[in-house]
Structure formats: structure tokens, C-alpha cells
FIKOL-517112 format. One record per residue (C-alpha): residue number from 1; x, y, z. Coordinates in steps of 0.25 Angstrom, whole numbers. Layout:
BEGIN
num; xx; yy; zz
NUM; X; Y; Z;
...
end
This chain:
BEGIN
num; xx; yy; zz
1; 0; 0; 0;
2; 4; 13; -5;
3; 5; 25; 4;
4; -1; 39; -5;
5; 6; 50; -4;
6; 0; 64; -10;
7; 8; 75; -17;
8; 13; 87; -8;
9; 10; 77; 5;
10; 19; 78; 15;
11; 23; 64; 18;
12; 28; 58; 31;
13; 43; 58; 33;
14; 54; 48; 37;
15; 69; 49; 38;
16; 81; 39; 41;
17; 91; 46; 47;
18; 105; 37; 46;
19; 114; 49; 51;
20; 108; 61; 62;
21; 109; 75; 57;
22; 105; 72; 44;
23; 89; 76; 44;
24; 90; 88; 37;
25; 97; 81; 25;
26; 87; 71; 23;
27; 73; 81; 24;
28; 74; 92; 12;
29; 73; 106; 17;
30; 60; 108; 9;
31; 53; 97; 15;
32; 58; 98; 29;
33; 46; 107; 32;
34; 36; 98; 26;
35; 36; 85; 34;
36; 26; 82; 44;
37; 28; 69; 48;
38; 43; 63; 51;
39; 50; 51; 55;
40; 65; 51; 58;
41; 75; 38; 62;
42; 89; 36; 64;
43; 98; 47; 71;
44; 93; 61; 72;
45; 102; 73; 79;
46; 99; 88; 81;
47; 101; 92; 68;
48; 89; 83; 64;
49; 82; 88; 76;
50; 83; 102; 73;
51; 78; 98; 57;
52; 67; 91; 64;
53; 62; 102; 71;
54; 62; 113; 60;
55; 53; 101; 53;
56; 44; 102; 67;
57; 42; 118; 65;
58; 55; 121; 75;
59; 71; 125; 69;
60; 83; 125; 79;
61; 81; 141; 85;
62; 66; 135; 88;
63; 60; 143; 77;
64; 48; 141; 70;
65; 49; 130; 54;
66; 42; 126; 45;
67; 42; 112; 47;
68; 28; 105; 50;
69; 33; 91; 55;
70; 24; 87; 65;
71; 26; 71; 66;
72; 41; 65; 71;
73; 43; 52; 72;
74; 57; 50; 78;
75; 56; 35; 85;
76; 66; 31; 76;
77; 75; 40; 78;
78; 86; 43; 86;
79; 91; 57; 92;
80; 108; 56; 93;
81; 116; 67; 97;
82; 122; 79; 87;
83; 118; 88; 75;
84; 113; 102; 77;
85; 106; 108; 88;
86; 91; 107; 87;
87; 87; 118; 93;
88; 94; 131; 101;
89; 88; 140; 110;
90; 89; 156; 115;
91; 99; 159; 103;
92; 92; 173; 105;
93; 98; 173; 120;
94; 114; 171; 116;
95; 118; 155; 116;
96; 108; 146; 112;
97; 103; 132; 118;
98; 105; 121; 110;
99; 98; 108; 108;
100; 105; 96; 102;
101; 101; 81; 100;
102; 108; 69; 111;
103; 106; 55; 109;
104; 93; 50; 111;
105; 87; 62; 119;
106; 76; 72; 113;
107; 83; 85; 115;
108; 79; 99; 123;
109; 68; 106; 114;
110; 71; 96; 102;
111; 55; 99; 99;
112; 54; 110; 108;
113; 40; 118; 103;
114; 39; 109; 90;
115; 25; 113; 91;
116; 19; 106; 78;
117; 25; 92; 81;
118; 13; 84; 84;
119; 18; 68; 84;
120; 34; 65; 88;
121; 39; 50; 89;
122; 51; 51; 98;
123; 63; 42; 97;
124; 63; 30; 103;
125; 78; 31; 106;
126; 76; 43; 116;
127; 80; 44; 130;
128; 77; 58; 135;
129; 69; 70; 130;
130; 76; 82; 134;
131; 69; 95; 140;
132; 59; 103; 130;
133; 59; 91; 121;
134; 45; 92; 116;
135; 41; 105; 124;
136; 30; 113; 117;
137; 27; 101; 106;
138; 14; 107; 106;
139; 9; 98; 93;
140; 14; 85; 101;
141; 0; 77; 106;
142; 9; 62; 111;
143; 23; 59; 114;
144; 28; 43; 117;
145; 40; 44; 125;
146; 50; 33; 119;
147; 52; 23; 130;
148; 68; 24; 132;
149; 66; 41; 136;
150; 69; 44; 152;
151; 69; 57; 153;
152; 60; 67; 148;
153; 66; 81; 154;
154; 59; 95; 157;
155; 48; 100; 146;
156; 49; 90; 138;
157; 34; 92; 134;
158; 31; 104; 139;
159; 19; 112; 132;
160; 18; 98; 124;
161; 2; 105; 123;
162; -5; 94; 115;
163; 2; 80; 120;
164; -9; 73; 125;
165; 0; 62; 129;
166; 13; 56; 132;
167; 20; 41; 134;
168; 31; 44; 144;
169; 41; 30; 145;
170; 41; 22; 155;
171; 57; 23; 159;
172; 55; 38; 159;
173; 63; 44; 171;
174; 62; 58; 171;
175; 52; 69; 166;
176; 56; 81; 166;
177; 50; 97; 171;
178; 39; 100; 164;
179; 39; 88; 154;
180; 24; 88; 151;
181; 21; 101; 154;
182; 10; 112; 148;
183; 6; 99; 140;
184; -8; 103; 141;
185; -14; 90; 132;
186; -10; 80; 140;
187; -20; 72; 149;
188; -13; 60; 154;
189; 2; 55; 158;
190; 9; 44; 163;
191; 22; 45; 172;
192; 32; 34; 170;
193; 38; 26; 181;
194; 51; 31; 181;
195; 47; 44; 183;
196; 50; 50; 197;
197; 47; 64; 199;
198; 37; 73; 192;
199; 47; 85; 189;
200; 43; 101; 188;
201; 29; 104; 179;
202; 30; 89; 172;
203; 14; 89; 171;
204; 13; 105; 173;
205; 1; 111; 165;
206; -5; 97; 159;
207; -19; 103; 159;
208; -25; 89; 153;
209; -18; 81; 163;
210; -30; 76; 172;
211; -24; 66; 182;
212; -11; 63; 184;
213; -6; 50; 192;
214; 7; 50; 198;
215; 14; 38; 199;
216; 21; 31; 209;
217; 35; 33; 204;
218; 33; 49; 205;
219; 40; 53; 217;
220; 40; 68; 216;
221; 33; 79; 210;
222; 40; 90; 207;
223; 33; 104; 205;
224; 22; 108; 197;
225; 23; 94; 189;
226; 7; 95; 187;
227; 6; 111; 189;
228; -7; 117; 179;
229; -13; 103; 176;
230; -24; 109; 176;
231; -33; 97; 172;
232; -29; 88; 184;
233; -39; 82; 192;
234; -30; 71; 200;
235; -17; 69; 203;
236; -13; 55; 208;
237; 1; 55; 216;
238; 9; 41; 218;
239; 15; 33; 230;
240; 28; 39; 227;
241; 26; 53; 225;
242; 34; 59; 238;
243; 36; 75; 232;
244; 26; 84; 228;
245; 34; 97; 225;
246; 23; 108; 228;
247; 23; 122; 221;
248; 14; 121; 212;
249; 14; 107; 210;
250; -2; 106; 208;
251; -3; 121; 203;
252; -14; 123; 192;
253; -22; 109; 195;
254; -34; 117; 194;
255; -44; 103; 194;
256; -37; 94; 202;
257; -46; 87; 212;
258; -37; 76; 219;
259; -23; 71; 222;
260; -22; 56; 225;
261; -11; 51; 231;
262; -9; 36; 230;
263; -7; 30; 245;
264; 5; 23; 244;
265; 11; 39; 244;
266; 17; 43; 256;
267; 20; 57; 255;
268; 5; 62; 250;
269; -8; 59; 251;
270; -23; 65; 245;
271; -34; 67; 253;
272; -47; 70; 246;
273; -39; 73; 235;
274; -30; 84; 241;
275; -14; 82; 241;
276; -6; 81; 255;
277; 5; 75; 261;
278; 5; 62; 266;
279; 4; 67; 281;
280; -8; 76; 277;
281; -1; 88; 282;
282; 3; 95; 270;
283; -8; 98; 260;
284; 0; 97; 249;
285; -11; 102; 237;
286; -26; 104; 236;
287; -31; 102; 221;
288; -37; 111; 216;
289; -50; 106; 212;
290; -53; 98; 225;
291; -64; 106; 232;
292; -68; 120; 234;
293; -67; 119; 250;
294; -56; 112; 258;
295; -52; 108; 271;
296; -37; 105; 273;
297; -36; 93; 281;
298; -32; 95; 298;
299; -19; 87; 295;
300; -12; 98; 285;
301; -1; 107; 292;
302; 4; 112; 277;
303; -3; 116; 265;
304; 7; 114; 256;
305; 12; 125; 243;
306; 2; 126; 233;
307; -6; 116; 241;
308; -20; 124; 235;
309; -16; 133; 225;
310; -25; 137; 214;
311; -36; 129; 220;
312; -45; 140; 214;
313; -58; 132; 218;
314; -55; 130; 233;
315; -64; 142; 239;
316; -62; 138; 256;
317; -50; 128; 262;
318; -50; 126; 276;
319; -35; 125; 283;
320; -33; 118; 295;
321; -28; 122; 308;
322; -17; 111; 305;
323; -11; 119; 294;
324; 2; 125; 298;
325; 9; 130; 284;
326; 3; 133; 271;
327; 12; 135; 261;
328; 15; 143; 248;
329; 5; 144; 237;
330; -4; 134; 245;
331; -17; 141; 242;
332; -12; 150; 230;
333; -23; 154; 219;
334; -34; 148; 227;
335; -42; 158; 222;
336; -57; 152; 226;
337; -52; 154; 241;
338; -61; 163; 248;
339; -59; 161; 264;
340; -46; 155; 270;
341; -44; 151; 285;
342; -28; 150; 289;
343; -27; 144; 300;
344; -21; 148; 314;
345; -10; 136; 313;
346; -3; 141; 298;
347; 10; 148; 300;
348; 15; 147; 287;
349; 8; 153; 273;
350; 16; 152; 263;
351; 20; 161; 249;
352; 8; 164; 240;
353; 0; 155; 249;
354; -15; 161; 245;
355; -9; 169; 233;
356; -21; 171; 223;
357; -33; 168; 233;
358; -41; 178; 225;
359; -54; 174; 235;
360; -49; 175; 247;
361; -53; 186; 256;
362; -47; 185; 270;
363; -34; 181; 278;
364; -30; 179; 292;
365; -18; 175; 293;
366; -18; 169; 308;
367; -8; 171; 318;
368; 0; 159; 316;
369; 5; 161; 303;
370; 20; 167; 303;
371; 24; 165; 288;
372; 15; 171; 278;
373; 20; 168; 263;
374; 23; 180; 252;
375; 13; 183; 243;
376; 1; 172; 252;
377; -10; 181; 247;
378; -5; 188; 236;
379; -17; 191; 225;
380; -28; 188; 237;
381; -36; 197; 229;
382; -49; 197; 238;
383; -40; 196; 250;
384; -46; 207; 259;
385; -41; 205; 273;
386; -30; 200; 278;
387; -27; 197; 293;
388; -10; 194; 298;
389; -8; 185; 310;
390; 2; 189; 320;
391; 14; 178; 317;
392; 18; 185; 305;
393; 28; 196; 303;
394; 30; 198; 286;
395; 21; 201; 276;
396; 27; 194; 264;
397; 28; 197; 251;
398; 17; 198; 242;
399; 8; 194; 253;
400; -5; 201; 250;
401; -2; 207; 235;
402; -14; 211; 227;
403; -22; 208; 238;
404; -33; 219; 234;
405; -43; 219; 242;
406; -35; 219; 256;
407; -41; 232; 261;
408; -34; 232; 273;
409; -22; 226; 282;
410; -19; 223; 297;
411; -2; 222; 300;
412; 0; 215; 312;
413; 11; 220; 322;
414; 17; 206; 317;
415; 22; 212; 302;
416; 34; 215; 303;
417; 36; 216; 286;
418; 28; 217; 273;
419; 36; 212; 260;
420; 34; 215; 247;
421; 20; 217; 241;
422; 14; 211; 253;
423; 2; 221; 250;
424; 3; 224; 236;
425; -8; 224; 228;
426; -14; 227; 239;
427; -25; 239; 232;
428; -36; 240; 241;
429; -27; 241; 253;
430; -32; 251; 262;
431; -27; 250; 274;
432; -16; 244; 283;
433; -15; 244; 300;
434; -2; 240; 304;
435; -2; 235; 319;
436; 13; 237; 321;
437; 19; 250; 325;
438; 32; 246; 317;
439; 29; 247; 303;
440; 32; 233; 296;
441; 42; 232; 287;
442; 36; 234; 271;
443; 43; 232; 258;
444; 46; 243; 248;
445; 34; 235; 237;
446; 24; 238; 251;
447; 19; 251; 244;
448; 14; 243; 235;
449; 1; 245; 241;
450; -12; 257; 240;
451; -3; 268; 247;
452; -16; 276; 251;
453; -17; 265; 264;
454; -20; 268; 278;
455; -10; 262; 287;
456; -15; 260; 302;
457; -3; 259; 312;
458; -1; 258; 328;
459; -2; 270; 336;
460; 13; 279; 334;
461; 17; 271; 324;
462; 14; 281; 311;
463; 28; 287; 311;
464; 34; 272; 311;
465; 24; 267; 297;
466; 28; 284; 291;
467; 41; 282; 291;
468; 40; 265; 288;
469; 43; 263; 274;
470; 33; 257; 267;
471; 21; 262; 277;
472; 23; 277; 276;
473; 14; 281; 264;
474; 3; 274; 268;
475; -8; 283; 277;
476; -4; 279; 292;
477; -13; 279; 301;
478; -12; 276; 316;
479; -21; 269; 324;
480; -22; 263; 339;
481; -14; 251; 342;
482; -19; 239; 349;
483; -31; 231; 349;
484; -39; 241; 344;
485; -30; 238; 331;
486; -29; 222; 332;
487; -39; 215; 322;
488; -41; 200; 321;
489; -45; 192; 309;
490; -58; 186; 308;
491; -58; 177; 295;
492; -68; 168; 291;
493; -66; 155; 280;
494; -79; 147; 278;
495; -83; 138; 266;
496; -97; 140; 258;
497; -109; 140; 264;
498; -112; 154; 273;
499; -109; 167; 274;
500; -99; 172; 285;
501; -101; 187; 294;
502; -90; 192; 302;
503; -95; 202; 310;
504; -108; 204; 299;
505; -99; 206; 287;
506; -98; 194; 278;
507; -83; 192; 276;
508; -72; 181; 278;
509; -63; 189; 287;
510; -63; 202; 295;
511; -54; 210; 305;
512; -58; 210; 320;
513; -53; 220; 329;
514; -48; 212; 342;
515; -57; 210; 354;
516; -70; 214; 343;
517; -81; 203; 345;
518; -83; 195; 331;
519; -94; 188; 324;
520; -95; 178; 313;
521; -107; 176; 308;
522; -110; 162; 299;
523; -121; 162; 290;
524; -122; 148; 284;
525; -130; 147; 269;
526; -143; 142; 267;
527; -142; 127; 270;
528; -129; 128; 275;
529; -126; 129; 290;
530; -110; 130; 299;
531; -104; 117; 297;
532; -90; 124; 308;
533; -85; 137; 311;
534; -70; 136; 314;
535; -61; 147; 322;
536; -49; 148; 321;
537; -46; 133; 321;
538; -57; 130; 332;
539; -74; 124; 328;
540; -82; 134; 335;
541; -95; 130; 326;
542; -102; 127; 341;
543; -99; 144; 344;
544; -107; 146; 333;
545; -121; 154; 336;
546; -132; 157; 328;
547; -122; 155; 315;
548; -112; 166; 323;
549; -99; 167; 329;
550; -95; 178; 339;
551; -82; 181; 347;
552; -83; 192; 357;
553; -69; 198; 353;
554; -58; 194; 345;
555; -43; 193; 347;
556; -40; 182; 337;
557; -41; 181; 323;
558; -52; 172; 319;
559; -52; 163; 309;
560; -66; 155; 304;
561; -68; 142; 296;
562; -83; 141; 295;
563; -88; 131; 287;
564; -103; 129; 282;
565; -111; 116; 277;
566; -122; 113; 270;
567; -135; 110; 277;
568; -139; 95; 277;
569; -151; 92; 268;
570; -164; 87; 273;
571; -175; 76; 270;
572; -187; 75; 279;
573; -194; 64; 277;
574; -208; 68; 283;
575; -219; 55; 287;
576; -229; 55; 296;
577; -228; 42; 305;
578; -211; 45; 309;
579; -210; 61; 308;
580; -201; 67; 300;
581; -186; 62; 295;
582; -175; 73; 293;
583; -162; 65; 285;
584; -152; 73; 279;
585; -150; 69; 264;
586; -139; 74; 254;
587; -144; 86; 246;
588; -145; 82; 232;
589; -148; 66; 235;
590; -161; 60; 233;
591; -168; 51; 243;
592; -177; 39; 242;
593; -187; 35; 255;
594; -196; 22; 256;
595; -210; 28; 262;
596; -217; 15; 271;
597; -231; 18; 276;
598; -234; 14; 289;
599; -246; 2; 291;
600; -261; 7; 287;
601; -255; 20; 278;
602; -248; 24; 264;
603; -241; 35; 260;
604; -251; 46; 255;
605; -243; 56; 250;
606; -226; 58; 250;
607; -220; 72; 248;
608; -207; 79; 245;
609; -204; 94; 248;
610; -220; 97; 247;
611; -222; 88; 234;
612; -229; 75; 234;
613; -221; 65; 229;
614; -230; 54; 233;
615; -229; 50; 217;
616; -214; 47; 216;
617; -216; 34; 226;
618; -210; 21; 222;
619; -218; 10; 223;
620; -211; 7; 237;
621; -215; 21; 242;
622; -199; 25; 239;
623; -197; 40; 236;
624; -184; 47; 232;
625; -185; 62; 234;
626; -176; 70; 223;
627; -164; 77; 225;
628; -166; 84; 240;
629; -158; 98; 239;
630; -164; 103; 252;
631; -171; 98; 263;
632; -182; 92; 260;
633; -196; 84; 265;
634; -204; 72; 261;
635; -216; 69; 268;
636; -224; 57; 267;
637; -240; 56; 271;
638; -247; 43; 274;
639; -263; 40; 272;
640; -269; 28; 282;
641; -276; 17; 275;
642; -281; 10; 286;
643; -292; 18; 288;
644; -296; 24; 275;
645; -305; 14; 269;
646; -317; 23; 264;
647; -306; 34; 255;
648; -313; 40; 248;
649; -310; 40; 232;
650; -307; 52; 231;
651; -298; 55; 245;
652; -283; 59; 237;
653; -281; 68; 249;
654; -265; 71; 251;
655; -259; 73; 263;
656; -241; 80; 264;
657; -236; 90; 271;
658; -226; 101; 264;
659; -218; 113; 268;
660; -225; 113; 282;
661; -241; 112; 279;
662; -250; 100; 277;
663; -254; 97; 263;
664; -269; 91; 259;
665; -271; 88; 244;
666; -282; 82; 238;
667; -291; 87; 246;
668; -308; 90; 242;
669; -315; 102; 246;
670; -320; 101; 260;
671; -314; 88; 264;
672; -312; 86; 280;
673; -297; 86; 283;
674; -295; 82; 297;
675; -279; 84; 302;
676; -274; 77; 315;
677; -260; 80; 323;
678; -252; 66; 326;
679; -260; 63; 339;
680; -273; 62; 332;
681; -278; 77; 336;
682; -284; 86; 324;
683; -279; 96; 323;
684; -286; 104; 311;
685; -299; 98; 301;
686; -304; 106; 290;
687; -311; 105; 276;
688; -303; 105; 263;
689; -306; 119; 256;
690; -295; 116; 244;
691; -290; 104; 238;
692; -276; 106; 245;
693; -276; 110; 260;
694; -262; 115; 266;
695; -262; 114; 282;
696; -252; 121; 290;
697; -250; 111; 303;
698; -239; 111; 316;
699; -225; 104; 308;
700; -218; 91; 311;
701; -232; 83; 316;
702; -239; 72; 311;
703; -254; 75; 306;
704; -266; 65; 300;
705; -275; 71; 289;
706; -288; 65; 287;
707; -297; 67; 276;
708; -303; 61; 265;
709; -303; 48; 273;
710; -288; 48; 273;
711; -280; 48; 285;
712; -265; 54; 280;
713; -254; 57; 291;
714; -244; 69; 287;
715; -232; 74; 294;
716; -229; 89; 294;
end
């Protein structure tokens, strides 16, 4: 059979090179930039390298050809060292950096940004593949990987955009930095055995990448090996994996739900899905997807750098007394954070710590904290109080910058310095009252704040801040020193579900002058109700009255933790012979009951929320209510038929109680309707005027209605 080849087609291309460097002899120059299909064995060095990339679209300076080859198959092939240079760079900057080919080895940059090459068979002869190898081979969809490679160093693939996927060797040994990453098309990946450590960035902005299973041979993480994968949901850690190196490690993760850790590990563990150390004392990282509300677990002592950061969907976490440290970046960008309670045991908060909580409102920092971290609430954009415990002595660096809504500042006697830019940014300023009669120490970038400021200083001390550097432009302003002066925070966290007044202002936080009496006022929504009310460390829910907290006079900061819950959801289930049944059912469920009649009655008539549903009975007297979103009442009436011999035809009357009022239907103009309490006694007979009669009768009792020769009991 006869393969048909048509005028002006470009046909596939094969060539047996006997000698290395000889390419450009065997391929006319007026054809070079015609083929797009090509197939090389035998020797090839970097002369035919560099021939071979100004066929691909690429020539020695990295410049833009003409060529269109877009298929390479080299798996006969063999790469020797010698020939030219394939590629130089920075000859613009003085001495160049030149590439040339070694035996068996793909060289740095040989197919650096050869963006048209969509298929490349590599050789199978190949034992490493050098850094940049492949990087930005934005046409390339697969790779296989011949089996004799072991290293694969830094960016080998990098920006590989439309690689969906790759057959690493099993004897590989090392990947490099970087290797896969920015390779936005690929969704799956499988490590091999000999593979020890995940270096720098391997996996870093794989945005198909759904899950990831680490395998037992891993041992370390370096950083950032899965930073920006933005489509991760789950990330499977193995028995062996004893380093996870934290900045940024899990930064970007935005829909990751769950870590699991396999048990044989013995450096970390999940619990409900969130990362920690084996030990439980370190909460190592939160993803970012897992729950809009969460309560660190009584065992924690650190919350580890970057432990939270961007978990943009986490709006309230509750920090344990046990917490002693949290460290840099560990809630950074959590920008859905509204109300934040730090604990009177922190001492430490580290750099940029709460950097980019755009929602957050308030802060006390309690007494116990003697270290806080440059820049911890930098770009705090809704940040409007701030209250300083009395263990610190610096202001750091960047600490409040382009906090614009900060009105107002307290400076304990403790601050002894203010770096640089601690305020800066800081446009709404308006005021600042500095307890100490010494002025602190500020920084020459300290004017970067509204110079039109009051300044409120200690009695005697306005000569000390006019001649202080940093303070003397500002509008001094003394004031009495003492506790007239001495505020104390009241901050309040809470999670959804009511409405919170300090004093009778609805607000997260406030300033107390010391020895002023202070009310907290808790306002849960409609079917919701105070689940705990948590001061300062300590469950005081029994001290509240009447939904309200007071304290006669303050000389603490006060820091709430109150916490509401939903009301439970009712079914009463209403029958005259046993009272009334109150069972809590799950809102949203559907019930089913089984109605037995006692001896000498049936069931007359069964209702649901006022609506008789009498109708909707199995033949085994079963009903299933709908979906019950509130709380909700079914009431079943029963008829005697011991004694009713002589109805008559036409007796249909109907007998249920709804929304408080006995209901008679069916009934005929002036028919005698006789009503009797439980003990027999009657208590109201009348004559029908209208076909329906509603009666208004005492709740919570048993009645029998007679009429129309029936005898029906109803409970109320």
C-alpha cells in the first residue's frame, strides 16, 4: 500500500545522523523553516541544538524565527557533548551566559520558551534534565520522562501552561524548585518512590490540581511546594513526612476543605480536617474552605506562621486561654473576620499577624502580651479602636499603617518607642492621649500622620512633648492625670445569631473610664437564645439577668466571648385520652406517627398547624407530616362508637382545635351542641347559627362535644 503525498505538502521528516554537528548540512536553508514534523537518530550536539530551535520558532540570542516545527521526536537520538553553543544570554549586560550540550543530559534553557512545540519524544538515552529545560513550552500538552532520568532540576517545567499531564520514572531521585510550577492545565500527579523531599514551589500555582497524595517516601516539605493551587480541596500527608517548612506553604488554597494525615505519622495529625502537630499543641494550618466559624482546640499553645492566612471565608474563631504564641502572618488576609478575642495568656504576636483583616473592627491587646509583631494590623481598614496592654513598651514598625478609620488613640505609660509608620496611613486620626509624662520616643517617618491632631498629655508635662521631636506640631493639650485618665477596654466577639449593646450602643468594643459601672446587653434573634457568655477566660452564663450583664465599676479590661444558638424546633402532638406530647424534631426533617384509637372510639378527624389532614392517613392510620420548619402542632380527635347507634344520615359534624379556639364544622342551623369539661360538668350549650361555629375555651384541657348524636373528645 502506497502512502499519497500532494503537491506543495509539507511532509514528515526524518534524518540519520552518522556524525554530530552536521544537522544544518543535511536540511536546506529554504526548507529549514517549512517542516513541522521531525525525527532525529544518532549523535546530536549544540550546533544541531541550536538548528533545531531556530526550526522551533527560537535562534541562539533567544530571538524570535521563522520555523513552524511543532512535533520532535528524538527517542533515537543521542545528546553528546560539543559544537556550538545553543543558546547565550544577557549579551545586552556585558558577558554573555552560554549554554552547550553534555552527554546525555538536556541542557539549561535547551527549549526555554519554545512556545509553538506541541509534542517532544525525548531521548531515551537521558539521564538528567537541566534547570529551565522545558520552561514556558506553553504548546507542550504531555511529556513521558524516559526511564533512565534521576534528576529533574529547578523549573524544568515551569509556565508549561497546557501540560495536562506527566509520566515521571520511577528511579527518579531528585525534582527540582519550581519544577511544575505555574502549570495551570495540570490536574493530576504522581510522585515517585525515590523521591525524598518536595523542594521550593514544585506544585506552586497548579490551579487544576484537586487533590494531592503525598507519599510515604516524602520526608520534607519545603516551602511553598503547593502555594496558589487554588483548585485543592484535600491534601493527603504520608507516614514519613516529619518537615513541613511554614511560610507560605498552603498560601493561595483558597477551596481547600481538609488535611489528612495518615496515622502511621508521628510528627502530625488532622483533626476534623485541620493541620497540627502531633501533640495537638501547634495549629499548624486551617484550610481555607473548612467553616466560616471555628473553635481552636483547649490543647493549642502556638498558632503556627500563616497558620489562617487568606481564609477570607472565616468570619469568627474562638482562641483558647491555652494559646501562648501566635506567630507571623498567622491570620494574615483574613478578610471576612469581624470580632477577634485575644486571650489574656498570648504573649507573643508576631509580624503582620492580622495584616489585611479589612473587617475587623476592634482590639485589645490584654496585659499579657509583651512582644507585638511589626506591621500585626497593617491595612486594618475598618479597624477603629485599639486598646494596648500594659506589658508592652514599643510600637513596631508598620503596626497600625492605613488604619483609616482609627479615630482615636490611648498610649499607656508603658510605650516607651514608636518606630516607623506605626501610624501611617492613619487619615481619620484625630486625637492621641499619652499617659506618660515622658514623651515616647518617635521616629522621623511619625509625621506621617494628620498634623491638625490633638495631643492630650499628663499635667506639667506640655513643655517635655513642645520640645520632644516628633510631638511638637501637634495641638498639646493637658489634661489631669490619674484615674480620671485610666480607661479599660470592654470588647465584645460573638458568632451569628444576636445583637450586642455595650452600655446602649450596638458596637464590638468601647473605652470604660476605671471605676465606671458597665452594661452588656444581649439581644438574641428571633429563634435563637444565649448558648454561653464567656469573660475573660471564665463561663458566667448563670450571672446573666434578664438577657443583661452588669458590673458595678471597672478596673479590668474586659474581654466577652458570647455565643448564641438556634432554638430547638417543636412537634406537639395534641390527643385527647394522654395530653399533649412536646418532642424536639430537626428542622427540616419529616416525621411519620402511627395514631391507635382506644377501645369503643375512632379517629374522627387529625390535623396539622389548623389543617385537617384526616385525608392523608394510611390504611394503618400512619401519617408523615411535611417538612417542619417551625414549631409545629398535630392534633387528633376521636368519636365514640359505643354508644351512637341511631346517627343519623346526615351527622358529618367535625370536631379540632386550631390556634387556641375549638372548631365545629358541618354543622346545621340550630342543631343543639352541648360542650362538657373533663369531669363531666357542662360547661356551655348553645344552638348552631352557622354552619361553622369557633368557640374560645380555657387551653391545655380535655372537652367532649355532643351533637348530632356523636360524642367526640378534643383536647385544647
Amino acid at each position: 500500500m502506497h502512502q499519497q503525498i500532494y503537491a506543495n505538502e509539507i511532509p514528515a521528516i526524518t534524518i540519520q545522523m552518522d556524525e554530530a554537528g552536521t544537522l544544518p548540512s543535511k536540511i536546506p536553508a529554504d526548507k529549514k523553516d517549512l517542516i513541522t514534523d521531525l525525527t532525529i537518530t544518532g549523535p546530536i550536539n549544540g550546533t544541531d541544538i541550536r538548528f533545531i530551535r531556530e526550526m522551533i520558532g527560537k535562534d541562539k540570542e533567544d530571538h524570535n524565527t521563522s520555523g513552524k516545527l511543532t512535533r520532535l521526536n528524538l527517542s533515537n537520538a543521542r545528546i553528546v557533548e560539543g559544537g556550538n553553543y545553543y543558546v547565550v544570554f544577557g549579551l545586552n549586560f556585558g558577558d554573555g551566559e552560554y549554554y552547550e550540550t553534555s552527554d546525555d543530559v538536556i541542557g539549561g534553557y535547551m527549549f526555554y520558551y519554545c512556545k509553538q512545540l506541541t509534542e517532544l519524544i525525548l531521548p531515551e538515552s537521558i539521564k538528567a534534565i537541566a534547570p529551565h529545560a522545558f520552561e514556558s513550552c506553553t504548546g507542550l500538552k504531555s511529556i513521558i520522562i524516559p526511564p533512565g532520568v534521576k534528576k529533574i532540576q529547578k523549573a524544568v517545567f515551569t509556565r508549561c501552561s497546557n501540560m495536562t499531564t506527566i509520566s515521571l520514572p520511577q528511579n527518579l531521585e531528585e525534582l527540582g524548585e519550581s519544577a511544575f510550577s505555574y502549570c495551570n492545565s495540570l490536574t493530576s500527579i504522581s510522585i515517585p518512590g525515590g523521591i525524598k523531599i518536595l523542594k521550593k514551589e514544585t506544585f506552586s500555582g497548579c490551579n487544576s490540581l484537586e487533590s494531592i497524595s503525598i507519599p510515604d517516601n516524602i520526608i520534607t516539605l519545603e516551602t511553598s511546594v503547593f502555594n496558589d493551587c487554588s483548585a485543592l480541596r484535600t491534601i493527603e500527608i504520608g507516614n514519613n513526612v516529619t518537615t513541613i517548612e511554614p511560610a507560605n506553604q498552603f498560601c493561595g488554597l483558597e477551596n481547600l476543605t481538609q488535611f489528612i494525615v495518615k496515622g502511621g505519622n508521628t510528627s502530625y495529625c488532622s483533626i476534623d480536617g485541620v493541620l497540627f502537630s502531633k501533640d495537638k499543641k501547634t495549629l499548624i494550618t486551617y484550610p481555607a474552605a473548612h467553616s466560616t466559624e471555628y473553635t481552636i482546640p483547649n490543647s493549642v499553645t502556638t498558632i503556627a506562621e500563616t497558620a489562617f492566612l487568606n481564609s477570607s471565608k472565616l468570619k469568627s474563631v474562638t482562641i483558647p486561654n491555652s494559646v501562648e504564641n501566635i506567630q507571623n502572618q498567622a491570620f494574615m488576609e483574613c478578610s471576612g473576620l469581624v470580632t477577634l478575642n485575644i486571650p489574656d495568656h498570648v504573649k507573643t504576636i508576631g509580624d503582620y499577624t492580622f495584616s489585611g483583616c479589612t473587617n475587623l473592627t476592634s482590639v485589645n491587646v490584654p496585659n499579657s502580651v509583651s512582644d507585638l509583631g511589626e506591621g500585626a494590623f497593617y491595612n486594618c481598614s475598618e479597624l477603629a479602636s485599639v486598646t494596648f496592654g500594659s506589658s508592652i513598651s514599643s510600637l513596631k514598625e508598620y503596626l497600625f499603617r492605613n488604619c483609616a478609620k482609627l479615630t482615636a488613640l490611648i498610649i499607656p505609660q508603658n510605650i516607651k518607642t514608636i518606630s516607623n509608620s506605626a501610624f501611617s496611613g492613619c487619615l481619620g486620626l484625630q486625637e492621641i492621649h499619652c499617659l506618660s509624662s515622658v514623651p515616647p520616643v518617635v521616629n522621623e517617618y511619625f509625621y506621617l500622620i494628620p498634623q491638625n491632631i490633638k495631643l492630650y498629655v499628663p499635667k506639667g508635662s506640655y513643655p517635655s512633648y513642645w520640645l520632644a521631636r516628633g510631638w511638637e506640631k501637634m495641638d498639646i493639650v493637658e489634661e489631669e492625670q490619674g484615674d480620671y485618665d485610666i480607661h479599660f477596654r470592654v470588647s465584645v466577639s460573638t458568632n451569628r445569631g444576636g445583637t450586642i449593646l455595650i452600655g446602649d450602643q450596638t458596637v464590638s468594643s468601647a473605652n470604660i473610664k476605671k471605676g465606671e459601672a458597665v452594661s452588656i446587653k444581649i439581644v438574641p434573634d428571633k429563634e435563637h437564645e444565649i448558648d454561653r457568655v464567656i469573660l475573660n477566660g471564665k463561663n458566667i452564663t448563670a450571672e446573666i439577668k434578664n438577657q443583661t450583664y452588669t458590673l458595678s465599676s471597672i478596673n479590668e479590661d474586659l474581654a466577652f466571648n458570647i455565643m448564641f444558638r438556634e432554638l430547638p424546633v417543636y412537634l406537639f402532638f395534641q390527643h385527647a385520652d394522654n395530653g399533649q406530647i412536646k418532642q424536639i424534631v430537626q428542622k427540616g426533617d419529616s416525621y411519620s406517627y402511627q395514631i391507635i384509637p382506644a377501645e369503643n372510639w375512632r379517629i374522627h378527624s387529625v390535623t396539622f398547624n389548623g389543617n385537617i389532614v384526616t385525608d392523608e392517613l394510611t390504611e394503618d392510620n400512619i401519617f408523615t407530616t411535611p417538612s417542619i420548619s417551625e414549631n409545629s402542632y398535630l392534633n387528633v380527635t376521636f368519636e365514640n362508637t359505643g354508644g351512637t347507634a341511631h346517627i343519623p344520615a346526615y351527622s358529618d359534624m367535625k370536631v379540632y382545635s386550631a390556634y387556641g379556639k375549638l372548631i365545629i364544622e358541618n354543622l346545621h342551623i340550630n342543631d343543639k351542641i352541648s360542650i362538657y369539661n373533663e369531669s363531666g360538668i357542662l360547661i356551655k350549650k348553645f344552638s348552631a347559627i352557622r354552619e361553622k361555629e369557633e368557640i374560645k375555651l380555657p387551653a391545655h384541657q380535655i372537652y367532649m362535644i355532643k351533637g348530632n348524636g356523636k360524642a367526640i373528645k378534643v383536647i385544647l
